[in-house]
C-alpha positions as CSV (number, residue, x, y, z in Angstrom):
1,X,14.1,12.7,45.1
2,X,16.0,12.7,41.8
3,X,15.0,9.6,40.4
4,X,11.1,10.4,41.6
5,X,11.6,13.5,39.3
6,X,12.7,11.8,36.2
7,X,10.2,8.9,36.9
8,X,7.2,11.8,36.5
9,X,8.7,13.1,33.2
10,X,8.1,9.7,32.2
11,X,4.9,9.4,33.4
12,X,4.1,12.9,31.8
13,X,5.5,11.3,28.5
14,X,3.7,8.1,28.7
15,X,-0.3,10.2,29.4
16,X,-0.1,13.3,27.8
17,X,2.0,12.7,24.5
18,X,-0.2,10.1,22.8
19,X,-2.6,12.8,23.9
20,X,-1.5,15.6,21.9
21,X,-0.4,13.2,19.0
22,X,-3.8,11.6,18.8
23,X,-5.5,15.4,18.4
24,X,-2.6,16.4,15.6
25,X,-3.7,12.9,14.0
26,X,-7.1,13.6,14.2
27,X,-7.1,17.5,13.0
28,X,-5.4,16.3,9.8
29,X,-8.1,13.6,9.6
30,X,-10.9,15.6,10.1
31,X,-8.9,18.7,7.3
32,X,-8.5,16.6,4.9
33,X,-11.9,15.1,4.6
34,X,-13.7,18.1,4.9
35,X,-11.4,19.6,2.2
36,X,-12.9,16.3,-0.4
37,X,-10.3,14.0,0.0
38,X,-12.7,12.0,2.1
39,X,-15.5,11.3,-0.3
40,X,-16.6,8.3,-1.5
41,X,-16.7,6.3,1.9
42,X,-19.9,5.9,3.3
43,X,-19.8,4.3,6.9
44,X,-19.0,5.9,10.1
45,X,-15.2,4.0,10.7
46,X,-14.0,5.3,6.9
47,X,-15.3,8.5,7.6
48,X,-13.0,9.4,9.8
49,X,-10.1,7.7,8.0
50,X,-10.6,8.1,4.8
51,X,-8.1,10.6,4.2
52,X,-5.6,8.8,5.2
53,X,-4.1,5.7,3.6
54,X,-3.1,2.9,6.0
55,X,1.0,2.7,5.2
56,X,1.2,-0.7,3.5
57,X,-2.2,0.5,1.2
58,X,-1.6,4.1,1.0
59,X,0.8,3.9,-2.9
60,X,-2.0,1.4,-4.4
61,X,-4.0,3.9,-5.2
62,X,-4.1,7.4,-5.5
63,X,-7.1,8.8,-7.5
64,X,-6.2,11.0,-10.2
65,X,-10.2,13.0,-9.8
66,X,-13.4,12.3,-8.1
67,X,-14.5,9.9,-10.5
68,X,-12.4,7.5,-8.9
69,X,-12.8,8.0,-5.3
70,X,-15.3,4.8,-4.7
71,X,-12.1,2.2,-5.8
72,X,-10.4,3.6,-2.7
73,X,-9.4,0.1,-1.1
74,X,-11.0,-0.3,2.4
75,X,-9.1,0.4,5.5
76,X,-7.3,-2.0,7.6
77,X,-6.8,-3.0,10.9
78,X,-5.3,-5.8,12.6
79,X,-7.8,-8.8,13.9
80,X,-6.1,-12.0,15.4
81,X,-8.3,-13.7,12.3
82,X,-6.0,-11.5,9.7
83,X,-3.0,-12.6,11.6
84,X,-1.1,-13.8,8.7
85,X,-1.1,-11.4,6.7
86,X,1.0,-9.5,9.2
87,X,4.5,-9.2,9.2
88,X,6.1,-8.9,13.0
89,X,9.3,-8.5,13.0
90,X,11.1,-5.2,13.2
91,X,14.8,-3.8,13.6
92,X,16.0,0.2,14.7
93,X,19.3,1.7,15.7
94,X,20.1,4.4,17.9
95,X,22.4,7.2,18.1
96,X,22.8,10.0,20.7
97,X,23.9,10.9,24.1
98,X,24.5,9.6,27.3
99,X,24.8,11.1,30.9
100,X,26.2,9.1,33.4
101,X,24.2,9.7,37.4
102,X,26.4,8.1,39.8
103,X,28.3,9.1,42.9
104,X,30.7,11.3,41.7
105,X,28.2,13.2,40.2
106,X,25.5,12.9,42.9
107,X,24.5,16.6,44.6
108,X,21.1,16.7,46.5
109,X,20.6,20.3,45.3
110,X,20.9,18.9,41.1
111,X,18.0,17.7,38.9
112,X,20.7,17.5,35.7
113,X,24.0,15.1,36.8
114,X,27.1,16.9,36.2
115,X,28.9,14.6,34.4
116,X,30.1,14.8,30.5
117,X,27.7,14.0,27.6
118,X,28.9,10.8,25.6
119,X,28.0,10.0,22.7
120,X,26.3,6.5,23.1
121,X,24.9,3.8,20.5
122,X,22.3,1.3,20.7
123,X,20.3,-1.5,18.7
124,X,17.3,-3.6,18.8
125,X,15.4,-6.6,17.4
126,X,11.9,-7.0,18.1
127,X,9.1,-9.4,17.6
128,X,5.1,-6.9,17.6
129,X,2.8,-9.9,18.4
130,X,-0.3,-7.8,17.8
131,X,-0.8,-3.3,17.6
132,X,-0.3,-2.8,21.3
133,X,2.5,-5.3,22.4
134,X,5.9,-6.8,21.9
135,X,9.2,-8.1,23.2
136,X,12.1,-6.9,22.2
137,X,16.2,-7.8,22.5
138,X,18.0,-5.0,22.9
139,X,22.2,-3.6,23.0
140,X,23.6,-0.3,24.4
141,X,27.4,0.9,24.3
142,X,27.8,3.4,26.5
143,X,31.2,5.3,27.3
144,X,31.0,7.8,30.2
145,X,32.8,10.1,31.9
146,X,32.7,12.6,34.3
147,X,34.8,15.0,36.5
148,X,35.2,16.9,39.7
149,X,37.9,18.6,41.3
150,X,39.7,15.6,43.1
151,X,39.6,13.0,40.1
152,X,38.2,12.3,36.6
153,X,36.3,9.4,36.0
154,X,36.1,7.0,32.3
155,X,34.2,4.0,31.4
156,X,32.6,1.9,29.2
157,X,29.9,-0.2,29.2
158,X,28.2,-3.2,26.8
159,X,24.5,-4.0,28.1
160,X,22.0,-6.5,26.8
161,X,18.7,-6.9,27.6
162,X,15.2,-8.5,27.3
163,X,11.9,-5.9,27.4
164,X,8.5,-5.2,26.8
165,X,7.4,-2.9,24.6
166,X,3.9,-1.1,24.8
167,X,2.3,1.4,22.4
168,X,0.3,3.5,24.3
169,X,-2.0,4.6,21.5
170,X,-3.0,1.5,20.2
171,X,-3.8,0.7,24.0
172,X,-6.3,3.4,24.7
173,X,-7.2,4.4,21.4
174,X,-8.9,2.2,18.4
175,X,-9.3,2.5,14.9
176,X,-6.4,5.4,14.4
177,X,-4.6,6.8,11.8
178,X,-0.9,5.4,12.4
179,X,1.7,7.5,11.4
180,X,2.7,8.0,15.2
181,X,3.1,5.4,17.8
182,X,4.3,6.4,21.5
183,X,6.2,3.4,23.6
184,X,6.5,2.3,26.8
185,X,9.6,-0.6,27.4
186,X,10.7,-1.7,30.5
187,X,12.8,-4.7,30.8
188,X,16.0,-6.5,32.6
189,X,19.4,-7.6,31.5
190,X,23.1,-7.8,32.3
191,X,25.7,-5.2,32.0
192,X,29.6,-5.8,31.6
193,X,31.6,-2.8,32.2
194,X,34.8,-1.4,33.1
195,X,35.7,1.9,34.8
196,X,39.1,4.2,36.1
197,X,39.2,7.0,38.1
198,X,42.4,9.4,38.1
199,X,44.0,11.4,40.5
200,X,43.7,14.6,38.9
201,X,46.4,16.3,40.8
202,X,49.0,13.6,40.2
203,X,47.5,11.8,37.2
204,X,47.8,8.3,38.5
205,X,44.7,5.7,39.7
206,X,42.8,7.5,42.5
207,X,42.4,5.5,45.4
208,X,39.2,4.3,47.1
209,X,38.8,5.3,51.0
210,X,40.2,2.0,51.4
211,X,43.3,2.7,49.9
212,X,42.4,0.7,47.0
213,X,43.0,1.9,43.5
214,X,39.6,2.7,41.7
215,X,40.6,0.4,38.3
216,X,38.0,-2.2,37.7
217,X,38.2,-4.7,34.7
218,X,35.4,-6.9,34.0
219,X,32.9,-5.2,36.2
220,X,28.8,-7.3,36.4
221,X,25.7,-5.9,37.4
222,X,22.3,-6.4,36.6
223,X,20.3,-3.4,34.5
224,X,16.4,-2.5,34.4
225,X,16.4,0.2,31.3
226,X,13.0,2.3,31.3
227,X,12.0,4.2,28.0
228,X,9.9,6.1,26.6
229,X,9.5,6.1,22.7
230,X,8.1,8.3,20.0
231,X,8.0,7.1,16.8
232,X,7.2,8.5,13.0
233,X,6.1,6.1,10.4
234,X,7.9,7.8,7.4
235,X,6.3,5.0,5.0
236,X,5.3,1.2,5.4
237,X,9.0,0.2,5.7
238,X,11.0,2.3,7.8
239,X,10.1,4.7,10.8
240,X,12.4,7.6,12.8
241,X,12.0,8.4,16.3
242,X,13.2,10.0,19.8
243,X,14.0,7.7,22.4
244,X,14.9,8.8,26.4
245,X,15.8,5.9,28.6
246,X,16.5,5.5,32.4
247,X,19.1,2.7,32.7
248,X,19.5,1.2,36.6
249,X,21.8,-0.6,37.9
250,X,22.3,-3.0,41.0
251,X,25.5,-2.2,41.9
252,X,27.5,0.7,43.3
253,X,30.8,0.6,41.5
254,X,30.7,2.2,38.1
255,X,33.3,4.5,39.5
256,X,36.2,1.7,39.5
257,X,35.9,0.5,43.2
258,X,36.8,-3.0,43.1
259,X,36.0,-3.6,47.1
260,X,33.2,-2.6,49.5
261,X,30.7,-2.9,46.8
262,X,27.3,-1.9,47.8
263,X,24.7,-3.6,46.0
264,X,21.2,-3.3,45.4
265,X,21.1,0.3,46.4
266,X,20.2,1.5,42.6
267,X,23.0,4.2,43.2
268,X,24.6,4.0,39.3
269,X,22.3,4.8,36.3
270,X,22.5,6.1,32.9
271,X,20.5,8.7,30.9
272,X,20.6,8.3,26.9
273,X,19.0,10.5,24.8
274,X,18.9,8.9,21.0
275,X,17.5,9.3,17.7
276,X,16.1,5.8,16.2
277,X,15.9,4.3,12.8
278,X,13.7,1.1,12.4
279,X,13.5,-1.3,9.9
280,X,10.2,-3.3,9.5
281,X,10.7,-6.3,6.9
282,X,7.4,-7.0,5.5
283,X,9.0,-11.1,4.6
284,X,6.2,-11.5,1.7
285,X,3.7,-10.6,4.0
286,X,0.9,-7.8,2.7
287,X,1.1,-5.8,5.7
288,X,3.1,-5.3,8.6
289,X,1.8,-4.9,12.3
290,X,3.6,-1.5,13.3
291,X,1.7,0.0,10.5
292,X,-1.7,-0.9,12.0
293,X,-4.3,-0.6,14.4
294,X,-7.3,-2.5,15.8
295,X,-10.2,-1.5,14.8
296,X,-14.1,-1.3,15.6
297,X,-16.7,-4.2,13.9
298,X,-17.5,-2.7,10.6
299,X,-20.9,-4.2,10.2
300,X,-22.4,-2.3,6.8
301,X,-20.9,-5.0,4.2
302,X,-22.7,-7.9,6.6
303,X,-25.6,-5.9,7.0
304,X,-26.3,-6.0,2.5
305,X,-25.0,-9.2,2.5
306,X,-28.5,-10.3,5.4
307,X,-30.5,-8.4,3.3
308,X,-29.4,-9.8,-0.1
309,X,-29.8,-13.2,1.6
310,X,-33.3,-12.8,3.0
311,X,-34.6,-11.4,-0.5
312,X,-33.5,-14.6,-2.1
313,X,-34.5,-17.0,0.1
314,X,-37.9,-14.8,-0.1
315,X,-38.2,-15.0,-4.0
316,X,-38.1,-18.9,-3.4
317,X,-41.6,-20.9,-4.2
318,X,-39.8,-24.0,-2.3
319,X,-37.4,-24.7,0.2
320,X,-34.6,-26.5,-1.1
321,X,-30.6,-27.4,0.1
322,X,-29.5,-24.4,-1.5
323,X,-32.3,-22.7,0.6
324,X,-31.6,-24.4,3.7
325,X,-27.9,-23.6,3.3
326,X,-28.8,-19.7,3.4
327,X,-31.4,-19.7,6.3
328,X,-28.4,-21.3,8.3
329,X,-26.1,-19.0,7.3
330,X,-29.0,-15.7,7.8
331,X,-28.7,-17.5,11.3
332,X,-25.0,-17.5,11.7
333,X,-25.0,-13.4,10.3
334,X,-27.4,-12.4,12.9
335,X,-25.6,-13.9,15.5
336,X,-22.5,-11.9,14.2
337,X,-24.2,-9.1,14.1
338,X,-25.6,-9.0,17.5
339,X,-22.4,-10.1,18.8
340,X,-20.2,-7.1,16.7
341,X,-17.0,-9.3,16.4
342,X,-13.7,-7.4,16.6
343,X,-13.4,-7.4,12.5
344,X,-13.9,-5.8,9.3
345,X,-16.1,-8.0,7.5
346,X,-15.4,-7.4,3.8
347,X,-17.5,-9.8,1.7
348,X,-19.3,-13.4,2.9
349,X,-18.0,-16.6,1.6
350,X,-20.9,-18.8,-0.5
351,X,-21.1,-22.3,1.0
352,X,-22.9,-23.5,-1.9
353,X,-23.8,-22.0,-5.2
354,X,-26.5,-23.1,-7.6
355,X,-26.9,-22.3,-11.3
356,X,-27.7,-18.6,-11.2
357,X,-25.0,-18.0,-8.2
358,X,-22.1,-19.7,-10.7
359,X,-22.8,-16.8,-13.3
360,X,-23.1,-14.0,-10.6
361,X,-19.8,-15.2,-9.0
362,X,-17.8,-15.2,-12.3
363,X,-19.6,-11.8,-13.1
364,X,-18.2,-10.3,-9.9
365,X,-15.2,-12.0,-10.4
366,X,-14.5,-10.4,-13.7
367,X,-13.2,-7.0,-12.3
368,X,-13.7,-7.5,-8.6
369,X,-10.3,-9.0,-8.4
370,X,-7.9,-6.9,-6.9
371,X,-4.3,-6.6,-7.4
372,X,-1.2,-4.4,-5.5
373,X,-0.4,-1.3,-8.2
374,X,1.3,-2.5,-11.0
375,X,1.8,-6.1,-9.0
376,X,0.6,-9.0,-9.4
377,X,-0.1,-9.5,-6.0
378,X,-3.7,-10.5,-5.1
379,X,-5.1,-8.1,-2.8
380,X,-6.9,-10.1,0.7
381,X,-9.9,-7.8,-0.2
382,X,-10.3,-10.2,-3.2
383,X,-10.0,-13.8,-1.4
384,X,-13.5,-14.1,-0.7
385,X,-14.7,-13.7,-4.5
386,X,-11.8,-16.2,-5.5
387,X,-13.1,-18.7,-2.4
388,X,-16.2,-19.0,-4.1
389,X,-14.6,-19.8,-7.6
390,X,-12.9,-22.3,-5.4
391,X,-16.1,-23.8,-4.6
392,X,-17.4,-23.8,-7.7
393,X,-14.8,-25.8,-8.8
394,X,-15.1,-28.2,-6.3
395,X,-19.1,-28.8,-6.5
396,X,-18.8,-28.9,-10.4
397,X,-15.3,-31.8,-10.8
398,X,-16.0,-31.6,-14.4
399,X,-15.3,-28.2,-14.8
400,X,-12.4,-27.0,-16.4
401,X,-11.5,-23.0,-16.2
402,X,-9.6,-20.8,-18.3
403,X,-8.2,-17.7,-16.7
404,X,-7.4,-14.8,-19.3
405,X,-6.0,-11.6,-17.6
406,X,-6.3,-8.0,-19.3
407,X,-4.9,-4.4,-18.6
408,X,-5.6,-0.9,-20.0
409,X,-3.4,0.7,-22.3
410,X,-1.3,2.5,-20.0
411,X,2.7,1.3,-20.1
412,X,4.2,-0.3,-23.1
413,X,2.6,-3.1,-25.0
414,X,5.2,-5.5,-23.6
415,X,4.9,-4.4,-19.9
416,X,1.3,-4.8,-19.6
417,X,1.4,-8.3,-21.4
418,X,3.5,-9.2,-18.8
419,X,1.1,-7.7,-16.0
420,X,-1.7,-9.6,-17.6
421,X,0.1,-13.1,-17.9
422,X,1.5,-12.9,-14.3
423,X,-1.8,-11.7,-12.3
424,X,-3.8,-14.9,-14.5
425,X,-0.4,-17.4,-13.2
426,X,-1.3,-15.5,-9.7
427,X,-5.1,-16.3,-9.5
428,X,-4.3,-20.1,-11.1
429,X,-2.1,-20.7,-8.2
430,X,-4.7,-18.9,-5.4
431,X,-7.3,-21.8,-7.1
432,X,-4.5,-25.0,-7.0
433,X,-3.4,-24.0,-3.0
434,X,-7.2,-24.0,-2.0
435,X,-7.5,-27.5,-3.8
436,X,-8.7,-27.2,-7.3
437,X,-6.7,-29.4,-9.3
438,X,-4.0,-28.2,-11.5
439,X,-4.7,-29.7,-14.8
440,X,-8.3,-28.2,-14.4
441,X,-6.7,-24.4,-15.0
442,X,-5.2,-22.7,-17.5
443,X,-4.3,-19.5,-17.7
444,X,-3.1,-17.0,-20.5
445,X,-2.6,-12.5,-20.6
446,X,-3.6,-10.5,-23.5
447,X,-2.3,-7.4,-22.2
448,X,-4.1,-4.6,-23.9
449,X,-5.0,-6.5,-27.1
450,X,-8.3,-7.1,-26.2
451,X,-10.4,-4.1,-24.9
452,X,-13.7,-3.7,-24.0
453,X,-14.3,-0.5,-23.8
454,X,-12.4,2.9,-24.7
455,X,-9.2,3.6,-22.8
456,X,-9.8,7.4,-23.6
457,X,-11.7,7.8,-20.2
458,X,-11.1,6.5,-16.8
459,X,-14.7,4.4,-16.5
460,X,-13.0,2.8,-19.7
461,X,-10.0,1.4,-18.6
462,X,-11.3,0.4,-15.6
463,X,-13.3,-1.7,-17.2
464,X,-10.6,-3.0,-19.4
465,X,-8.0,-3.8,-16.2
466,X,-9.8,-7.6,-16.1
467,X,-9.6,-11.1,-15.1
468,X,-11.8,-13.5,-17.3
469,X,-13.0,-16.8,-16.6
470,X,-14.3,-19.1,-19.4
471,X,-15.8,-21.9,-17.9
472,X,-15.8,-25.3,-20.1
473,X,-17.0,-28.7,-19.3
474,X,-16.2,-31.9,-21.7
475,X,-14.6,-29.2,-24.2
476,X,-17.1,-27.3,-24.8
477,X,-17.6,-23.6,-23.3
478,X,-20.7,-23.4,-21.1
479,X,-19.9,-20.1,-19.5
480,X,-17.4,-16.6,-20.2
481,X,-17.8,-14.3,-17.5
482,X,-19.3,-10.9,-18.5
């Protein structure tokens, strides 16, 4: 009856908590963008997150007025596509209390087992393949005691086990804020464990009802630990969070009996109560998959990308390849768009560019390039403008390219020549892995020597915060983006 009881306070957990977080989640959403801090995003699916900054995004920008509010970066969500860009890996300790339900402590007419609270420890590694699963390795140390009128009872007990961790959330619910992720782990493993009961009357080993004294070293038993987990995301690296777990076991002896064992009767368990402290490693990677949701097709950016498409091709007096080449690709958009893949389009990929398509690109390119706050980390909201310098570069072999990065005037003179130098060096080496040749690039930083507009004003220096591309071809400069 006992164990049924605790089995529907977990099931209570697992339902209704990622209920009542999602609705907290969702009021501070729906606050917060009605208060302004929403404005500036126009679809549906950044509507209702726009005031809130994924964790790995949310310090790479934070507009100082309204003016600013269209650079917000887009949100993200996981998509097996983006997979890479994910880190997976995460780490969390645990420290609390433990209450040991065994025989000693069993009474038909308690919920609560009567035995001591011990403090108790554990620690995990796991590997989140994707926002709603993982696997995990985990270790508990658990002392516990316990006492009753005939005897007292102390142990210990080292545990390691193998589980599968679900979020709950991110299972039923899509396209979230996620500051809060509920858990679900169930798993197996082995337990080693000792235990001695004492005569409390006479203070030496109590005996069994065999006559066997209850003192058993080096004790086995299989374990099948149930928890539930809330968790906090206090920023993009490290989360806090309140863990209850159910641990069974398969044998009947945590009290020291070291004959007449009864197993697989379930009768020994342990409750731990913990507060958790996690560790997610980002290794290099831009975002980490704790941090994250999936998310719904965002179709608007693919939707003016058809429409740009079927304008050209409609401004055209002849077919040609280049022509061609789009009405294949108009094809391959519709189908997406019927279809509404699971993934946020941010900008198409040119196959093939002609004449008027190589200025556009290096116009765009020119501050469209994005880089992580005061980083020079290219942004993966950026890849598809540098793709098509990439196949530029390719359909044009005689092409050499210059790359010449700028900043605004805010920092030191040294700092920002720096940041200039080491985001051109960034977007050179994005060109050379995707097979443009290296002794085609060059690359040089100005810092904020060179302005093109006023830093008095915001519009100003976000127009001086550049990368420029002069394009030359047998020494001589055919193009500068502008």
């Amino acid at each position: 009856m006992k164990r049924k009881l605790y089995l529907l306070v977990i099931a209570l957990v697992v339902f209704l908590v990622p209920e009542f977080v999602l609705a907290q989640e969702n009021r501070q959403v729906s606050e917060n963008f009605t208060s302004g801090e929403g404005r500036g995003v126009s679809n549906n699916l950044q509507t209702r997150n726009s005031s809130f900054r994924q964790l790995d995004t949310q310090a790479d920008f934070v507009p100082a007025d309204s003016s600013q509010a269209d650079s917000l970066p887009p949100i993200v969500f996981y998509t097996l596509e983006r997979d890479k860009e994910f880190a997976h890996w995460s780490a969390a300790i645990g420290i609390g209390g433990s209450i040991y339900d065994g025989d000693i402590t069993e009474s038909a007419k308690r919920i609560v087992p009567t035995a001591r609270l011990d403090w108790g420890f554990t620690g995990v590694i796991e590997r989140s393949f994707n926002p709603v699963w993982g696997l995990g390795l985990g270790y508990a140390a658990v002392p516990y005691s316990a006492k009753t009128d005939a005897r007292e009872l102390d142990g210990f007990v080292n545990e390691w086990d193998v589980y599968l961790s679900v979020n709950m959330l991110n299972l039923f619910y899509r396209s979230r804020p996620q500051k809060w992720g509920v858990f679900v782990n169930a798993g197996m493993g082995i337990t080693h464990y000792n235990a001695k009961s004492t005569d409390r009357k006479t203070g030496e080993v109590a005996l069994d009802p065999t006559g066997k004294p209850m003192d058993l070293k080096g004790g086995v038993s299989w374990v099948w630990p149930l928890a539930a987990l809330v968790e906090y995301n206090i920023n993009k690296d490290f989360a806090v969070g309140l863990k209850a777990e159910y641990r069974l076991h398969d044998k009947d002896n945590m009290e020291g009996q070291t004959v007449n064992i009864r197993q697989g009767n379930w009768n020994d368990a342990f409750e731990l109560f913990s507060l958790t402290f996690r560790y997610k490693p980002h290794f290099g990677k831009d975002y980490h998959v704790r941090n994250y949701s999936y998310g719904d097709p965002d179709t608007k950016d693919l939707e003016e990308r058809l429409a740009e498409l079927e304008e050209m091709i409609a401004g055209m007096d002849k077919p040609d390849t280049c022509c061609i080449n789009n009405a294949e690709r108009i094809k391959q958009l519709e189908d997406a768009l019927a279809k509404k893949p699971d993934t946020v389009v941010v900008k198409e990929t040119i196959k093939t560019i002609d004449e008027e398509g190589i200025k556009r690109v290096f116009s765009e390119a020119l501050r469209g390039i994005q880089f992580e706050t005061a980083k020079a980390d290219i942004k993966p909201i950026s890849y598809s403008i540098l793709d098509n310098v990439v196949t530029i570069m390719k359909e044009n072999p005689k092409y050499a390219l210059e790359i010449v990065g700028h900043t605004d005037n805010v920092g030191s003179a040294a700092s920002n020549l720096d940041l200039s130098r080491r985001r051109a060096l960034s977007v050179r080496d994005y060109l050379i892995r995707h097979g443009i040749e290296e002794h085609r690039l060059a690359y040089e930083g100005k810092g904020l020597t060179a302005p093109v507009a006023t830093n008095n004003t915001v519009e100003g220096r976000a127009l001086n915060r550049r990368v420029e591309f002069i394009v030359s071809e047998d020494g001589r400069i055919i193009l500068k983006s502008e």
